[in-house]
TORTIDO-662331 format. One record per residue: chain; residue number from 1; x, y, z of N, C-alpha, C, O, CB in turn. Coordinates in Angstrom, 1 decimal. Atoms other than C-alpha are relative to their C-alpha. Glycine has a CB too. Layout:
! residues N
+------+-----+--------+--------+--------+--------+--------+--------+--------+--------+--------+--------+--------+--------+--------+--------+--------+
: unit : pos :    n_x :    n_y :    n_z :   ca_x :   ca_y :   ca_z :    c_x :    c_y :    c_z :    o_x :    o_y :    o_z :   cb_x :   cb_y :   cb_z :
+------+-----+--------+--------+--------+--------+--------+--------+--------+--------+--------+--------+--------+--------+--------+--------+--------+
:    A : NUM :      X :      Y :      Z :      X :      Y :      Z :      X :      Y :      Z :      X :      Y :      Z :      X :      Y :      Z :
...
+------+-----+--------+--------+--------+--------+--------+--------+--------+--------+--------+--------+--------+--------+--------+--------+--------+
This chain:
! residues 95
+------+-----+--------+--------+--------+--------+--------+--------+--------+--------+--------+--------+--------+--------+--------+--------+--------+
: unit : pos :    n_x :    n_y :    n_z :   ca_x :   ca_y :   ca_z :    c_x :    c_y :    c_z :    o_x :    o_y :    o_z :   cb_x :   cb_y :   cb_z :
+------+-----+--------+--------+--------+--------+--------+--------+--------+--------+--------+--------+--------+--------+--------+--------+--------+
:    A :   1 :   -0.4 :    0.4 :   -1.4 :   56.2 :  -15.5 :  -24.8 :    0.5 :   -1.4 :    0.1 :    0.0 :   -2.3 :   -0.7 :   -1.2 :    0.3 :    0.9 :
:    A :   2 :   -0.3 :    1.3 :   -0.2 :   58.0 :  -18.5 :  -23.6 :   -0.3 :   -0.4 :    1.0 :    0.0 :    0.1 :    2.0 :    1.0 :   -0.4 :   -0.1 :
:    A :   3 :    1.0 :    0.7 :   -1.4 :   56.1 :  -20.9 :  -21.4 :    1.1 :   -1.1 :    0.2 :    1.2 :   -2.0 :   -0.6 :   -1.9 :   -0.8 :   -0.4 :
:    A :   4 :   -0.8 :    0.7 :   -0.6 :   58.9 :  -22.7 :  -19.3 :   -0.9 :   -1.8 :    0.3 :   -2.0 :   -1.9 :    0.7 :    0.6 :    1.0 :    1.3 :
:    A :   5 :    0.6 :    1.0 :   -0.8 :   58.2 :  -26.5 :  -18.4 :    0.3 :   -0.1 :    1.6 :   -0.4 :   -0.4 :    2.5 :    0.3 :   -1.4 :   -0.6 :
:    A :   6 :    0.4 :    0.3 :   -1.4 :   59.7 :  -26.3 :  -15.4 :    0.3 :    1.0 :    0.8 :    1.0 :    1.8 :    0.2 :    0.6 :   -1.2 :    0.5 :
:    A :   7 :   -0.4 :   -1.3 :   -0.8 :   60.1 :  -23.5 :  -12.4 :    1.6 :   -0.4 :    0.6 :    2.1 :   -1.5 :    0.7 :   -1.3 :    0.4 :    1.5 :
:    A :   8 :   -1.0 :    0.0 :   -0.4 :   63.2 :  -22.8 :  -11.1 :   -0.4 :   -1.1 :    1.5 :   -1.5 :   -1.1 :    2.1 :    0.6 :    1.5 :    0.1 :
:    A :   9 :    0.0 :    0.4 :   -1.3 :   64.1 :  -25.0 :   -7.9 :   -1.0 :   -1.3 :    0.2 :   -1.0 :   -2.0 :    1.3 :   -0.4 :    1.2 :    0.8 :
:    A :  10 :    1.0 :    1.0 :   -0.7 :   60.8 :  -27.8 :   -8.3 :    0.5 :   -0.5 :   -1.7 :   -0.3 :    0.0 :   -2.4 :   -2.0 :    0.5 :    0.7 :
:    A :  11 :   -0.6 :    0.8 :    1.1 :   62.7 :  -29.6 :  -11.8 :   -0.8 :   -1.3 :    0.3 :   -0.5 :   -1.9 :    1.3 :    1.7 :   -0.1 :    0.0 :
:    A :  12 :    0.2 :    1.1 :    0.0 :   60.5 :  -32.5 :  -12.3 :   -1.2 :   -0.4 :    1.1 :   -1.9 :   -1.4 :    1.1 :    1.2 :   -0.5 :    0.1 :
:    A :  13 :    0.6 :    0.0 :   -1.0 :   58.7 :  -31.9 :   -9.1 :   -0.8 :    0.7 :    0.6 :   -0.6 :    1.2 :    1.7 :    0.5 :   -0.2 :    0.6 :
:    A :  14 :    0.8 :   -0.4 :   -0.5 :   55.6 :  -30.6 :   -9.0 :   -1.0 :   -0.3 :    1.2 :   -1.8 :    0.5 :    1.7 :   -0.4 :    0.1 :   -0.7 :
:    A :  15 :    0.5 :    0.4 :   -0.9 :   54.3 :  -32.5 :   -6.5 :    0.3 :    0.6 :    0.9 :   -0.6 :    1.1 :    1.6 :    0.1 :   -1.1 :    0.2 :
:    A :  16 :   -0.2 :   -1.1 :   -0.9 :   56.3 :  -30.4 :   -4.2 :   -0.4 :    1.5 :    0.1 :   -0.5 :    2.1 :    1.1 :    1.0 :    0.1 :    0.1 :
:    A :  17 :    0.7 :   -1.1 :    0.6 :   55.2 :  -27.5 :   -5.6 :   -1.3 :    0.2 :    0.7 :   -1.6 :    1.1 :    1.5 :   -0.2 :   -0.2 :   -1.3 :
:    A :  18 :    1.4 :    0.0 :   -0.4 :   51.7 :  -28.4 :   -5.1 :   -0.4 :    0.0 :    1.8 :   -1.4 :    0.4 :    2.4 :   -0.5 :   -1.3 :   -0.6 :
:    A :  19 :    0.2 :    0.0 :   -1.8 :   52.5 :  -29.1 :   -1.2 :    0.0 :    1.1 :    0.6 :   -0.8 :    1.5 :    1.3 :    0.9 :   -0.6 :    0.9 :
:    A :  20 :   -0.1 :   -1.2 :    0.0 :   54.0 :  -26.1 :   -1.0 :   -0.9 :    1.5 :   -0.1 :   -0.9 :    2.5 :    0.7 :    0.5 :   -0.2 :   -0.7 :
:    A :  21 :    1.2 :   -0.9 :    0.2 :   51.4 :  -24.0 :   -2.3 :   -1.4 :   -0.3 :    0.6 :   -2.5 :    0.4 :    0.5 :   -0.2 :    0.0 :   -1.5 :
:    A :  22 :    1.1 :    0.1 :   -0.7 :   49.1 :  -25.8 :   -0.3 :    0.0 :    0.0 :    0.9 :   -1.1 :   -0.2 :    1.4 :   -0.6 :   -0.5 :    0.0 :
:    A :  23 :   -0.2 :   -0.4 :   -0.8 :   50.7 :  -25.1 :    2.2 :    0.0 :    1.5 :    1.1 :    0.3 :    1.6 :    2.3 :    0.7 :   -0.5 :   -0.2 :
:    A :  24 :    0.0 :   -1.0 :    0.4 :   50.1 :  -21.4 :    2.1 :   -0.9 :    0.3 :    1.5 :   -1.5 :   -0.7 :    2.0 :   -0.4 :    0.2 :   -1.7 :
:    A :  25 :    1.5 :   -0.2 :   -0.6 :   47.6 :  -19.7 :    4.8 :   -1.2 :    0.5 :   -1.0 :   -0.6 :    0.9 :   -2.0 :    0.0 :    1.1 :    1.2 :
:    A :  26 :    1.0 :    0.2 :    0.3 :   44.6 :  -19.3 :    3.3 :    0.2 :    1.2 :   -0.7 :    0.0 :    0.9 :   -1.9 :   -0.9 :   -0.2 :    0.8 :
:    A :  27 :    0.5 :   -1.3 :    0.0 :   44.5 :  -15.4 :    2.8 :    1.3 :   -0.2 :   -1.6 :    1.1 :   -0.1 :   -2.8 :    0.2 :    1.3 :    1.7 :
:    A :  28 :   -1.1 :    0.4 :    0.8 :   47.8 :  -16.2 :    1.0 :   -0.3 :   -0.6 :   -1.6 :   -0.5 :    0.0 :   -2.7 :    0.6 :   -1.2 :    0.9 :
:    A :  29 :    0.6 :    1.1 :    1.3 :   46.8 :  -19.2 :   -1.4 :   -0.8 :    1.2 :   -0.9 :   -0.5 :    1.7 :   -2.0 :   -1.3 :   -1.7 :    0.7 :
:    A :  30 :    1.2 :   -0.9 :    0.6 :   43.3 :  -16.7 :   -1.9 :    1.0 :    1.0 :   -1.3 :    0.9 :    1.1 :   -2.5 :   -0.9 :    1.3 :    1.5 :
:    A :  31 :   -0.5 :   -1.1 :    1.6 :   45.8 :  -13.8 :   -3.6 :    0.6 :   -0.5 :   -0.9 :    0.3 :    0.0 :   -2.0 :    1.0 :    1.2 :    0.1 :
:    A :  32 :   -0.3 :    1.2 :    1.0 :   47.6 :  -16.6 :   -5.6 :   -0.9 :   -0.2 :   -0.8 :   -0.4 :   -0.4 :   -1.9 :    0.2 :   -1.2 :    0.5 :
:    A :  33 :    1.1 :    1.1 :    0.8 :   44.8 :  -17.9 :   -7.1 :   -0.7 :    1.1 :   -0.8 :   -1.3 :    1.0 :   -1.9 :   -1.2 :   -1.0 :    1.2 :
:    A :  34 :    1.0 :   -1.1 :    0.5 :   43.2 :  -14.7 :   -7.7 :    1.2 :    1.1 :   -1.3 :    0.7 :    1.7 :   -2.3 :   -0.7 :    1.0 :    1.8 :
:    A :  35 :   -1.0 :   -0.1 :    0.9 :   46.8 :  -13.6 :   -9.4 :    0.3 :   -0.9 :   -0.8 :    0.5 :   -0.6 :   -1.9 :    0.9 :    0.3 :    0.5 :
:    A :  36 :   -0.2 :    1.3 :    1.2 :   47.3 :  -16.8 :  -11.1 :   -1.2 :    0.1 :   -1.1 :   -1.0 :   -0.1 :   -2.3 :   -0.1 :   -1.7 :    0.7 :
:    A :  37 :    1.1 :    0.2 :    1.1 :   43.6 :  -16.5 :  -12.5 :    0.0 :    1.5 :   -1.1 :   -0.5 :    1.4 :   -2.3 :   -1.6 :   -0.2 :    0.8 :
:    A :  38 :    0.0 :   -0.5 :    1.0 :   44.4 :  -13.0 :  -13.9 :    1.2 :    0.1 :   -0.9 :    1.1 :    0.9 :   -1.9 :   -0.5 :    0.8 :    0.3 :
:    A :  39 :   -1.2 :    0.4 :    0.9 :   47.7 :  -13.8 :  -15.6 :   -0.7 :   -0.9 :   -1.2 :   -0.5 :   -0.5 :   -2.3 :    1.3 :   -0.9 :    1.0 :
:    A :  40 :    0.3 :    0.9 :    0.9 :   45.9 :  -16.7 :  -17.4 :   -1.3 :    1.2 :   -0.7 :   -1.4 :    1.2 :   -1.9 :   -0.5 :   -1.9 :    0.7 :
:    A :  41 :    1.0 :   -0.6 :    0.6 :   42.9 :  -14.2 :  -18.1 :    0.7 :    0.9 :   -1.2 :    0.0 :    1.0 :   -2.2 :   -0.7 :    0.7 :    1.0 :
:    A :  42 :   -0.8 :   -0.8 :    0.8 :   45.6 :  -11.9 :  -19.9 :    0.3 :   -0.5 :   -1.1 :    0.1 :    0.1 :   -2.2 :    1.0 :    0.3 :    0.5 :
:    A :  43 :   -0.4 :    1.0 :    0.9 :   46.9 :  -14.9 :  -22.0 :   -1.2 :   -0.3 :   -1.0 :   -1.2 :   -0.3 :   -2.2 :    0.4 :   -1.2 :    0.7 :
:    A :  44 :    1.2 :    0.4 :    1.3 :   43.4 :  -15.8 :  -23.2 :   -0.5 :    1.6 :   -0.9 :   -1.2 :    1.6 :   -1.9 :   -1.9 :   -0.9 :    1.0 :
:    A :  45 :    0.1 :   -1.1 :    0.4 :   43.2 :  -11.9 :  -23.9 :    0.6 :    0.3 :   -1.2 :    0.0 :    0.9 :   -2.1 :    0.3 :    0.7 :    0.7 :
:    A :  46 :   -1.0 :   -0.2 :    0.8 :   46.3 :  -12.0 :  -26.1 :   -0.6 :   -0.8 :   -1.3 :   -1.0 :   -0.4 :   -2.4 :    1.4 :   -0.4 :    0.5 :
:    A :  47 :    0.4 :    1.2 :    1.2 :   45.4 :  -15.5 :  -27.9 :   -1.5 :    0.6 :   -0.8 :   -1.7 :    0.4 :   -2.0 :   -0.4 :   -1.7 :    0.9 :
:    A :  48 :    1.4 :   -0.5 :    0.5 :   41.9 :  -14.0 :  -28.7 :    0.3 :    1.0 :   -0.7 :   -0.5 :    1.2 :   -1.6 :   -1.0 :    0.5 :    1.0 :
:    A :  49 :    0.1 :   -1.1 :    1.0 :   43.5 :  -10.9 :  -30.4 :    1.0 :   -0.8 :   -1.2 :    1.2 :   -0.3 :   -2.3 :    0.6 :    1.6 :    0.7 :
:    A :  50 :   -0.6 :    0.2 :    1.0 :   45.5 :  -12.9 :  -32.1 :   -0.5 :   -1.5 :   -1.0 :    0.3 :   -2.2 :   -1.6 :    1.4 :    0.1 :    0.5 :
:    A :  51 :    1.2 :    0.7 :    0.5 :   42.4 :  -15.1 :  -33.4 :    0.2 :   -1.3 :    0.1 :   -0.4 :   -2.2 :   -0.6 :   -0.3 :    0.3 :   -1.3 :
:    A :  52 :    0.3 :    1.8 :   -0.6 :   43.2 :  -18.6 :  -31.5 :   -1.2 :    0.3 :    1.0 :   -1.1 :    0.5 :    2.2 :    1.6 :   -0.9 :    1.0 :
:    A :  53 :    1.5 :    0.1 :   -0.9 :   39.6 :  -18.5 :  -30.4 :   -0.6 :   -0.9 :    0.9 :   -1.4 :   -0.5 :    1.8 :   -0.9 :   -0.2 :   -0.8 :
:    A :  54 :   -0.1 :    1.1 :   -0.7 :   39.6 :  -21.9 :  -29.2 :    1.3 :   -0.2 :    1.3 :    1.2 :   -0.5 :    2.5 :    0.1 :   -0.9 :   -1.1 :
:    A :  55 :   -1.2 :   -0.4 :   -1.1 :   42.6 :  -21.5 :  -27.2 :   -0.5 :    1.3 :    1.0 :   -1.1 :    1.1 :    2.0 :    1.5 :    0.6 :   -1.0 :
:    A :  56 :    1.0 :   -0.8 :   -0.8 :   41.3 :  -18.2 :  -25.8 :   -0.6 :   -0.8 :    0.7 :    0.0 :   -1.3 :    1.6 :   -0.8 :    0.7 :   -0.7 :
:    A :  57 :    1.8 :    0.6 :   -0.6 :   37.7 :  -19.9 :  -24.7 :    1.1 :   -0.4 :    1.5 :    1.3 :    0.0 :    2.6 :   -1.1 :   -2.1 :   -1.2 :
:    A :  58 :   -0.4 :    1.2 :   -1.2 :   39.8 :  -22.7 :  -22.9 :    1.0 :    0.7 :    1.0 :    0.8 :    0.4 :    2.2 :    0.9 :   -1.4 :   -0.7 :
:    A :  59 :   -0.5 :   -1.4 :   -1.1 :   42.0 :  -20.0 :  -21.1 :   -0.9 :    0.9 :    0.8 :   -0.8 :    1.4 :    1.9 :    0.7 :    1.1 :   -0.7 :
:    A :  60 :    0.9 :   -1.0 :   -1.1 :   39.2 :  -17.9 :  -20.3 :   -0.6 :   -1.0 :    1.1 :   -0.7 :   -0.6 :    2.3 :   -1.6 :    0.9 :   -0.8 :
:    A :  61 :    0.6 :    0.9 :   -1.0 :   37.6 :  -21.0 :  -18.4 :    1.0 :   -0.2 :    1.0 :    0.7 :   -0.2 :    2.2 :   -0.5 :   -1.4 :   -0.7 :
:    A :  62 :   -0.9 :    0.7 :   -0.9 :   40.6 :  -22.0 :  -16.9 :    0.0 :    1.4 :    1.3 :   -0.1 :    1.2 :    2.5 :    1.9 :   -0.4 :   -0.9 :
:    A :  63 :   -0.5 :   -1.3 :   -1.0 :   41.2 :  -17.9 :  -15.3 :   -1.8 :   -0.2 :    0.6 :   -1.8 :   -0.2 :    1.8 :    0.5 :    2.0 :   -1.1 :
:    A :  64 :    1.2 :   -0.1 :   -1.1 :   37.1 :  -18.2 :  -14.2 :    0.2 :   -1.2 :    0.9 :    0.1 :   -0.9 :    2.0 :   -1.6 :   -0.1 :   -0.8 :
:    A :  65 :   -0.2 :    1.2 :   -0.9 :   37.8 :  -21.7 :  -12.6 :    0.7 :    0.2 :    1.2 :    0.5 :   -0.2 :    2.4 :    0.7 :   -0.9 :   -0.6 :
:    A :  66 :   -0.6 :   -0.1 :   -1.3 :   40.6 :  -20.2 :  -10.8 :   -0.2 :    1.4 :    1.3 :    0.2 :    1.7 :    2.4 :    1.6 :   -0.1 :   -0.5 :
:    A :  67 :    0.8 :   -1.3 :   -0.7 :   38.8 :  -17.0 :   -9.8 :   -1.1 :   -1.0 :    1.1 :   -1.0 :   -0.7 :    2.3 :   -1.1 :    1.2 :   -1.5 :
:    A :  68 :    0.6 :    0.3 :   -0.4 :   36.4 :  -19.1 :   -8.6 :    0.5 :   -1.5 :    1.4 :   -0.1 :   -2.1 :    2.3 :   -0.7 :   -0.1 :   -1.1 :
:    A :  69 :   -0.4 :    0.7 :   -1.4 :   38.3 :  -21.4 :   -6.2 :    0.8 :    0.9 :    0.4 :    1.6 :    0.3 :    1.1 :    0.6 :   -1.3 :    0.1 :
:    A :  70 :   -0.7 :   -1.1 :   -0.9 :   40.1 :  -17.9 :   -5.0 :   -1.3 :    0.3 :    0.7 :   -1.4 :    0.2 :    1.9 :    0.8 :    1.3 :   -0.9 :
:    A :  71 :    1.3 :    0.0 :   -1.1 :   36.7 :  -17.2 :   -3.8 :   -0.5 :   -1.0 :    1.1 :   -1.3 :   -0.9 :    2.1 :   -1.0 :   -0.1 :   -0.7 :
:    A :  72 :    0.4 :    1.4 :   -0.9 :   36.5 :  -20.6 :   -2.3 :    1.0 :    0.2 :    1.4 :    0.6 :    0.2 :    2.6 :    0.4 :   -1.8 :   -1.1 :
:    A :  73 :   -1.3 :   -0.4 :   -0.6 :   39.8 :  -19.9 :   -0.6 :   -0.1 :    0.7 :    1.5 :    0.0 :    0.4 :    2.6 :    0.7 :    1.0 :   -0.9 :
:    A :  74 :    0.2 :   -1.4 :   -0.5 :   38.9 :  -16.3 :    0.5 :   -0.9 :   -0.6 :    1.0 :   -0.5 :   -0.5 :    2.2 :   -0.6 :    1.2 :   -1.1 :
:    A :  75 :    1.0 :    0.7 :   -1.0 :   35.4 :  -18.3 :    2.3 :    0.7 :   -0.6 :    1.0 :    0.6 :   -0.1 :    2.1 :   -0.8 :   -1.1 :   -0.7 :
:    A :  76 :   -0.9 :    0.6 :   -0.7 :   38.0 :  -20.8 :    3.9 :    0.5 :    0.5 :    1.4 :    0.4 :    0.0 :    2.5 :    1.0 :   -0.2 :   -0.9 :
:    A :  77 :   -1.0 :   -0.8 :   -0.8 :   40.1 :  -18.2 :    5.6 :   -1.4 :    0.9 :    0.5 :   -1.1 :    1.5 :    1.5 :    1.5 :    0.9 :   -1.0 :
:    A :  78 :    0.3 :   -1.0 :   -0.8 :   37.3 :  -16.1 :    6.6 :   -0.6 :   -1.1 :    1.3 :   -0.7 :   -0.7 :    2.5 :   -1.2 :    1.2 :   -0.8 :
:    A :  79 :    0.2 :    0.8 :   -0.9 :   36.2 :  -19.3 :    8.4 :    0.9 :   -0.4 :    1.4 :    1.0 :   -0.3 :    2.7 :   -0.1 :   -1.0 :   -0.9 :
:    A :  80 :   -1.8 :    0.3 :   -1.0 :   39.6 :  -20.4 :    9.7 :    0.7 :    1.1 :    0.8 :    1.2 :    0.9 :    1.9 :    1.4 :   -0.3 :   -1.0 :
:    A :  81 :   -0.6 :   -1.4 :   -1.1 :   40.8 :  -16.8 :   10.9 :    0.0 :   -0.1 :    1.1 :    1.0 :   -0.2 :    1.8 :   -0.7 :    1.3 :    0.0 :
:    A :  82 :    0.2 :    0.1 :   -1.7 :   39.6 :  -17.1 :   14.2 :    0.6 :   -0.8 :    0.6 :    1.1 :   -0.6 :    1.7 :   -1.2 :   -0.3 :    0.4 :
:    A :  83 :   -0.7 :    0.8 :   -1.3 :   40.7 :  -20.0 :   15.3 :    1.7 :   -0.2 :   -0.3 :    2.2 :   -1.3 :   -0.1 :   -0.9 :   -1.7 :    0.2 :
:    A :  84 :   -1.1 :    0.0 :    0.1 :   44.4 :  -19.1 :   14.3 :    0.9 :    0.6 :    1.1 :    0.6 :    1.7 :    1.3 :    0.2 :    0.5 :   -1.0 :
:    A :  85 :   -0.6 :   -0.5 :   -0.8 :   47.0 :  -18.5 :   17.0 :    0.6 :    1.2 :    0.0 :    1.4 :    1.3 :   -0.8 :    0.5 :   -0.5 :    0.2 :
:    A :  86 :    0.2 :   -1.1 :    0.7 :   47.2 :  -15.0 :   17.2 :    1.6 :    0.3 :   -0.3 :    2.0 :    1.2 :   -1.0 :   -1.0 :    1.2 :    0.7 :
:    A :  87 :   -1.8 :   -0.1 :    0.8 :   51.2 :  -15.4 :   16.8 :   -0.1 :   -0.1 :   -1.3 :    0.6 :    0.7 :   -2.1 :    1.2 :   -1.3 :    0.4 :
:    A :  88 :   -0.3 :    0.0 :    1.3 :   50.5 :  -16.6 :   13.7 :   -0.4 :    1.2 :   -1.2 :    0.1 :    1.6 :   -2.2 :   -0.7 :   -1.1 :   -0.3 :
:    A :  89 :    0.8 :   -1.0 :    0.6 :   47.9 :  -14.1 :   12.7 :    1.6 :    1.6 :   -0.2 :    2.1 :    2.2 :   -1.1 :   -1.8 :    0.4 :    1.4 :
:    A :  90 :   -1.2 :   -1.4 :    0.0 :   50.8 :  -11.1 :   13.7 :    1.4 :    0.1 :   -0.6 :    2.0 :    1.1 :   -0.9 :    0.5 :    0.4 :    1.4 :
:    A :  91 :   -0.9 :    0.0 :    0.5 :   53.5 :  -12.5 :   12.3 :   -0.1 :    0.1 :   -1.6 :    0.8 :    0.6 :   -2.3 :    0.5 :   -0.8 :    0.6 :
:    A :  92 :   -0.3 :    0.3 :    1.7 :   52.7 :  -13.3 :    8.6 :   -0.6 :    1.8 :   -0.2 :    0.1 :    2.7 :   -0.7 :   -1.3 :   -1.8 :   -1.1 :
:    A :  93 :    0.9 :   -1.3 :    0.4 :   50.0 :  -10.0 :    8.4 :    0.9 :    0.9 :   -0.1 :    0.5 :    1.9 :   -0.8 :   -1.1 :    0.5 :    1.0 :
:    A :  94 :   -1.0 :   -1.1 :    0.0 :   53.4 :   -7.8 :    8.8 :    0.2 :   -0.2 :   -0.9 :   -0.1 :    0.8 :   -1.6 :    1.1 :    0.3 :    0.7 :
:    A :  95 :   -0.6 :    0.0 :    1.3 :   54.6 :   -9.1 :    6.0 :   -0.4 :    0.6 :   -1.1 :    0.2 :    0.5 :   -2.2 :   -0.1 :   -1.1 :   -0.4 :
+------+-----+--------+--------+--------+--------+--------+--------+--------+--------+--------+--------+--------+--------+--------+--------+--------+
């Protein structure tokens, strides 16, 4: 697999990226995070069969880390829900 440095469109500029994505609603960011953690969980799956053990480990930590602030997320938004305007709530939830 080829691991790009940079994404299309944020060249150099992750910082926007990062606004971006944290800009997200909540419920949003949550399935991100919870898709990003098992993409990386897959990777440390692969590297492990293909006996980078150490590599693995440090992938598996990284996919529980980000499992674990998708949980944090998920908390966030069940917090915040309520007090969202319910335009906002009807409009993205179609999506």
């Amino acid at each position: 697999m080829k691991h790009e440095k940079w994404l299309n469109n944020y060249e150099n500029n992750f910082e926007k990226l990062a606004v971006e994505i944290g800009s997200l609603r909540y419920d949003s960011l949550e399935k991100f995070l919870s898709l990003l953690s098992k993409k990386i969980e897959e990777d440390s799956e692969k590297d492990n069969e293909r006996d980078r053990k150490k590599l693995s480990k440090s992938l598996k930590i990284c996919s529980d880390n980000l499992n674990e602030a998708s949980k944090s997320i998920k908390e966030a938004w069940r917090i915040s829900k309520p007090f969202m305007p319910p335009n906002d709530l009807e409009n993205k939830e179609k999506m």
